[in-house]
N, C-alpha and C positions, 0 to 999 in steps of 0.2 A: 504493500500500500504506500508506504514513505517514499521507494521510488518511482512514483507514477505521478505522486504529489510531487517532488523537487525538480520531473522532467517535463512537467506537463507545457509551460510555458506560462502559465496563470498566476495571477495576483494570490497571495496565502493570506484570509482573511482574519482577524481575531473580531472574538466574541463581540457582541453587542453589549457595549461600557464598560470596555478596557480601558485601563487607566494609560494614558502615556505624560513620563514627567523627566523631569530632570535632579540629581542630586548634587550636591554641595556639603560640605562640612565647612565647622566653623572657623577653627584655627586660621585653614586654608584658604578662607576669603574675606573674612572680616576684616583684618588688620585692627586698628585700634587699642592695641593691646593693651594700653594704660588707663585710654577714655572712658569715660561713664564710671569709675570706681572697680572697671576689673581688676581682679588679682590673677599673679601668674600663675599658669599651668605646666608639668612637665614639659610640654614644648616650647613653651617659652625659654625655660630652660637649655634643655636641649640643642635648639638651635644657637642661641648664644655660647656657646661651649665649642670653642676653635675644633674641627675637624672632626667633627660631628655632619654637618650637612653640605653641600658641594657648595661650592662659590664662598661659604660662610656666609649665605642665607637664612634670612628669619622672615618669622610671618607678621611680622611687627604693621606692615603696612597689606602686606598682600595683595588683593583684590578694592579693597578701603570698601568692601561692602556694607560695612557697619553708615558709611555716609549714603552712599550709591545703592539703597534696599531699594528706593523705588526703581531705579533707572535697571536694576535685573527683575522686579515685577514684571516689567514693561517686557522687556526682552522673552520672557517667559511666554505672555500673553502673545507677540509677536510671533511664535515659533507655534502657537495651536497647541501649545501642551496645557491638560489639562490639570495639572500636580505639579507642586514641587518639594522634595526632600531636603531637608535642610538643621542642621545640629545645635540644639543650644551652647553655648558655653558654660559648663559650670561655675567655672571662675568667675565670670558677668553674674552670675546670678546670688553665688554664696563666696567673695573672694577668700574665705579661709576653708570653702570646702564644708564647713558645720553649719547647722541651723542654729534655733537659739533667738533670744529676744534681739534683736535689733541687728541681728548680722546679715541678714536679705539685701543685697544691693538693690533697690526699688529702681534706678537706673537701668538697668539691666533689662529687669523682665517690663518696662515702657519701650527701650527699643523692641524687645519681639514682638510686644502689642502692636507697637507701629508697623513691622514686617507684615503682622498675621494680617492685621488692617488692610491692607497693603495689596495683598493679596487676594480678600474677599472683595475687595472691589474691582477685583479684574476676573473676579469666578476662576479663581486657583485654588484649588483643595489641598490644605499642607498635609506634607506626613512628616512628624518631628523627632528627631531622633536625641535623645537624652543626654548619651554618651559617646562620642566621637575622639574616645584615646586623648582628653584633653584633664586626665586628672587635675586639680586643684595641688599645686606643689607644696603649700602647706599640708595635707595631706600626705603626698608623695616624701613629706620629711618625718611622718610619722607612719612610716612604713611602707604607704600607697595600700594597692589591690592584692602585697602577701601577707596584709593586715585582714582581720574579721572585720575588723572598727568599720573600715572603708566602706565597704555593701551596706552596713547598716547608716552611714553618712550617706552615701548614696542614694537609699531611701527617702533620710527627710530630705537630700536635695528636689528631687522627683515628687515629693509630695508639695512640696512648696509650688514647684510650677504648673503642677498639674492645677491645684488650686487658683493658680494667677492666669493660666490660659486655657480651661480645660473646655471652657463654652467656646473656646475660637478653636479646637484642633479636634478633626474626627480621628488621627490616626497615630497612634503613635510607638514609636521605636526603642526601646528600655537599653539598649547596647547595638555598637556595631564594631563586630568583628571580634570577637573575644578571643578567639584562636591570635589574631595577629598584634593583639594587647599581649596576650601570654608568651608569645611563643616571639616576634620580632622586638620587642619591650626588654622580655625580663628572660629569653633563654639564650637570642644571640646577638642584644644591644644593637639592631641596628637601628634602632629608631627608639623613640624617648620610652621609658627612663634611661635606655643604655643599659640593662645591664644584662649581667650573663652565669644566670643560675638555675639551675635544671628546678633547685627546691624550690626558690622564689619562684618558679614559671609557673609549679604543679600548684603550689598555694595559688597563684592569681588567678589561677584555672578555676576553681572551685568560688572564689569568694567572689570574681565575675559573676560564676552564671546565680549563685545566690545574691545576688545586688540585683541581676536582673528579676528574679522570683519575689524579693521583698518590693521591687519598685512595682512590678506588674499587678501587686496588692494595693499596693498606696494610690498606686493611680485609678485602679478603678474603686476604691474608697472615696476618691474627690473628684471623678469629670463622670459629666450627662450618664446615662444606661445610655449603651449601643456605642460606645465609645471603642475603637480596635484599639487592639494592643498585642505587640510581636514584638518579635526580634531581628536581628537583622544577621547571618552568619558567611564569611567567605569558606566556601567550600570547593572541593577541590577533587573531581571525579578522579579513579585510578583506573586507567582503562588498559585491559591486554587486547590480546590475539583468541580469537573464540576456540582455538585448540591448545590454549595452555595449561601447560603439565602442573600436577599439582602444588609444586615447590613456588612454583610462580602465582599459586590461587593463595599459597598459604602467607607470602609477601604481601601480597591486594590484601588480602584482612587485616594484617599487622598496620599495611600504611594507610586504610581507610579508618580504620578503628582509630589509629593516633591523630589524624587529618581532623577527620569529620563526626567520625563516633564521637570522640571524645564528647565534642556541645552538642550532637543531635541525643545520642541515647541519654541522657540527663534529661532535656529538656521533653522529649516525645515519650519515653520509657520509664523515667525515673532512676534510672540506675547507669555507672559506667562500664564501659564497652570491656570485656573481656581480652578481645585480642589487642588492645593498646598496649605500647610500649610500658613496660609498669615505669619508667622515670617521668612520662607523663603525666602519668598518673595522678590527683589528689591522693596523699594519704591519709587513710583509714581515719586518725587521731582528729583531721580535719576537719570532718564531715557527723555534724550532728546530728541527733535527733530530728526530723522535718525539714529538714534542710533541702533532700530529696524532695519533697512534697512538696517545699514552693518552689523549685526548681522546677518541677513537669508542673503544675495548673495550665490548663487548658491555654492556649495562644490562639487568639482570634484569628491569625495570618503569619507565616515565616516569609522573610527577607531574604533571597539569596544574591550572596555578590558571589561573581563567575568572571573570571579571568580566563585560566590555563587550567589543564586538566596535567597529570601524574603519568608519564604512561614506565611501565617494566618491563626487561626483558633480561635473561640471562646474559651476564658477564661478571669481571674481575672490576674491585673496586680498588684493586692497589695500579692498574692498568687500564686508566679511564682509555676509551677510545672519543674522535670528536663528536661532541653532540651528546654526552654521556657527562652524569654525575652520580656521585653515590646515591646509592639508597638508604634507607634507615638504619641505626646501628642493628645489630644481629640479622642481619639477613645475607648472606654469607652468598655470594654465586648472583649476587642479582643489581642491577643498576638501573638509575633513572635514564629515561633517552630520548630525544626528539627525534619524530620521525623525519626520514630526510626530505619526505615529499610536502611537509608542513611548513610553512612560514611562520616566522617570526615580527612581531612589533618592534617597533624603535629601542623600547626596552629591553629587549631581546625575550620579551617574552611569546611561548608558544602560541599562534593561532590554530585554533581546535574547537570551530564548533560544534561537533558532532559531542566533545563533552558537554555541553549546554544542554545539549538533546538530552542526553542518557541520564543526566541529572535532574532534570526536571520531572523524568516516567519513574525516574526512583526512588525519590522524593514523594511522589503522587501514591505513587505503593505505598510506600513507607508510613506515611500519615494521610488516609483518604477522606476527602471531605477538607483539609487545613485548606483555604486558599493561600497560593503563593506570589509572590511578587519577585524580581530582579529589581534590587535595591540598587547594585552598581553592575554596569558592563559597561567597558569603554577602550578606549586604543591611545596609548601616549606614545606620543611624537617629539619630535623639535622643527614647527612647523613655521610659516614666514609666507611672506607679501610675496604674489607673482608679481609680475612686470606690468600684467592688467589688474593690479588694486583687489586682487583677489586671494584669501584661503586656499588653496584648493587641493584640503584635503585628502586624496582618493585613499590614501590607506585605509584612512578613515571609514569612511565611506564603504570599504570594500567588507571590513572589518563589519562595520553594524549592517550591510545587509546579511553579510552571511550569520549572524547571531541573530537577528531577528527573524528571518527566515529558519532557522534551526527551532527558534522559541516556538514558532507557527506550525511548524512540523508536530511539535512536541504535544502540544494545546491540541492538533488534530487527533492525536493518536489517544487523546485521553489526560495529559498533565491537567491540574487545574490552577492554572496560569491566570490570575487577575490584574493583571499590569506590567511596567516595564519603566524603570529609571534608568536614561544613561549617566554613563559616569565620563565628562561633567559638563554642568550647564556652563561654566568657567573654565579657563586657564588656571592655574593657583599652583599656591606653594605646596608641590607634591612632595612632602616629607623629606627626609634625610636626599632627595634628590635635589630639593630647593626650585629653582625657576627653568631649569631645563629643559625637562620632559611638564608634556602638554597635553590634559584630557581633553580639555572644553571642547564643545560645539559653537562655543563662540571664543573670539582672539582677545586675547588684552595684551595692552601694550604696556607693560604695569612702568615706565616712565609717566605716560599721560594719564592712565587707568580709562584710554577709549577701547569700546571694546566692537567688535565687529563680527559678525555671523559668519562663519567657516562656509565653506560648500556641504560639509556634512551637518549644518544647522538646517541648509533646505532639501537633504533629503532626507534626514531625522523629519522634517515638519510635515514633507509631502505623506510620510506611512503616517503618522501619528493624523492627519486630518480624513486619509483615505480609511485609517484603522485595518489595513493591508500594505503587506509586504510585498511588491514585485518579485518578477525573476530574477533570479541570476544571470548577467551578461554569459554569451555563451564565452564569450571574450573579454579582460579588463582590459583599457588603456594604460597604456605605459606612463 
């Protein structure tokens, strides 16, 4: 059936009130870092911390969204999408991280009112997401997320603003990405806090997804009935050969289990995945009483961000070959590896949307009935003005049709697929890579902070108004 749909030559249509939006975090585009009475976050840190991030880049200015919210309203509204994702700051909102009588920056949560504002008057429906890896560094000096304390701050942060916007936001997001909080953060520093400890990872691992189970209570103790609430996870399909021997089946469990088990079977199960690396692992001592329990409560919708997918196959990890990197420790005979007939993004990362597909039908399996959403998909570049005053794109572009067509696939065969965020409505300050690499659908010139719509802003806008994906060129242009 799947190949008769990708040959057919026809438009691949989605559901009737699909959502199409755009995402943004906060770090990454507000700038302002001092304004309105924020306190710093690990990344502020972070990045001020010489050879830490390329260039010795910070997010101090970034995108200056925090002045410029209308002028990406606008831009939103201009592009036919009907959503947009978007992160609070905790530090904006609690700059020591705690609640307590008088420590709410009131500053703060008047700009998001003005954003959410902002937005309802252009008939944009927010999905808010809470935490975007912007710990509160007061906080992060009393431990951060390998503290219990944290999740439980966490909470009254999340109940504070649920409370201060919970009549302006249908949908909201309790965490994004706790895997690459855990696991980029605190097991191999590349990105804020920097550090590098298997035990601090396994702790963060655990008091995450309990921050997210305490917040997903507090919130619906304080906004409307009918109000969503999810999470948002990068996951990371491991896909072999349909004849792989079992040495290679018993690899894919160890490195789905440590990937993606890890935050799905807590959150959908209650319990953690058996074939996980046990350094992964939370230990035992960690994990209290209930702690499971608000951890799985039902999730009105899961968030998936979809990059690259894992693929294995037999070899020697002391004699990479090119295109090969280890695999997980104990797996003795087997290596990661890019297939050679795949392309790669700017970042070098793998193009593979057929993992998008397999993710989404197993995903659907896995939890039937949860609707799902793609919180981030996107392609960074290092992109620049043609000679005709133009973006353009086509990696881009090549990128999100064949993931959106993939998504379309998926949605046909049965995923229950309700929306689509790309990742990102902006250029911004991409992490420890600084201003280099480039998601947006639209350009900033972060000298002038004008910002300009790519060529994949008007084929991102042609699907999202058609709410269909074209074919596939039988041929790209060079």
């Amino acid at each position: 059936m799947t190949d008769a749909i990708t040959s057919s030559g026809e438009d691949l249509p989605f559901p009737a009130g699909f959502t199409w939006g755009a995402a943004t975090a906060a770090y990454q585009i507000e700038g302002a870092a001092t304004a309105g009475g924020r306190g710093p976050s690990v990344w502020d840190t972070f990045s001020h911390t010489p050879g830490k991030v390329r260039g010795g880049d910070t997010g101090d200015i970034a995108c200056d969204s925090y002045h410029r919210y209308v002028e990406d309203a606008d831009l939103i509204k201009s592009l036919g999408l009907s959503a947009y994702r978007f992160s609070i700051s905790w530090p904006r909102i609690l700059p020591s991280g705690e609640g307590g009588k008088g420590a709410v920056n009131q500053a703060g949560l008047d700009y998001y009112k003005r954003l959410l504002d902002a937005l309802a008057e252009r008939g944009i429906r927010p999905s808010v997401t809470l935490f975007h890896w912007d710990t509160p560094q007061a906080l992060q000096d009393k431990g951060g997320w390998a503290s219990r304390d944290t999740a439980l701050r966490f909470a009254e942060y999340v109940s504070v603003v649920g409370e201060a916007l919970g009549d302006r936001v249908p949908t909201w997001v309790t965490l994004n990405e706790p895997h690459v909080v855990a696991h980029n953060g605190h097991r191999i520093g590349v990105h804020a806090p920097g550090l590098t400890d298997d035990a601090v990872a396994a702790a963060v691992t655990h008091h995450l997804l309990l921050g997210h189970g305490l917040a997903a209570g507090a919130l619906r103790a304080v906004t409307p009935a009918g109000t969503e609430v999810g999470i948002t996870l990068s996951l990371t399909p491991v896909r072999l050969g349909s004849d792989a021997p079992e040495d290679l089946q018993h690899a894919a469990r160890v490195t789905d289990a440590s990937f993606n088990g890890l935050f799905l079977d807590p959150l959908l199960y209650g319990r953690y995945p058996a074939h996980a690396l046990p350094e992964v692992l939370p230990p035992a001592g960690l994990i209290r009483d209930g702690d499971l329990a608000a951890i799985s409560a039902p999730l009105d919708f899961l968030g998936v961000n979809y990059y690259r997918p894992v693929h294995l196959r037999r070899g020697d990890p002391a004699r990479l070959l090119l295109g090969e990197a280890p695999a997980l420790p104990g797996l003795d005979g087997v290596v990661q590896f890019d297939p050679a007939e795949l392309e790669h993004t700017n970042m070098g990362w793998l193009i593979d949307p057929e993992g998008l597909y397999e993710l989404l039908l197993r995903l659907s399996k896995d939890a039937p009935g949860l609707p799902l959403y793609i919180t981030e998909n996107g392609c960074g570049a290092e992109d620049y003005f043609g000679t005709d005053g133009v973006v353009n794109d086509l990696e881009r572009i090549k990128y999100l049709h064949q993931h959106l067509r993939a998504a379309a696939r998926a949605v046909n065969d049965g995923a229950n697929l309700a929306g689509y965020f790309v990742w990102s409505l902006l250029d911004n300050f991409e992490w420890a890579w600084g201003y280099q690499k480039r998601f947006g659908i639209v350009y900033v010139d972060f000298a002038t902070q004008n910002r300009t719509p790519k060529a994949s802003a008007g084929f991102y806008a042609g699907v999202a108004r058609a709410n269909a994906v074209p074919p596939l060129p039988a041929e790209w242009p060079v």
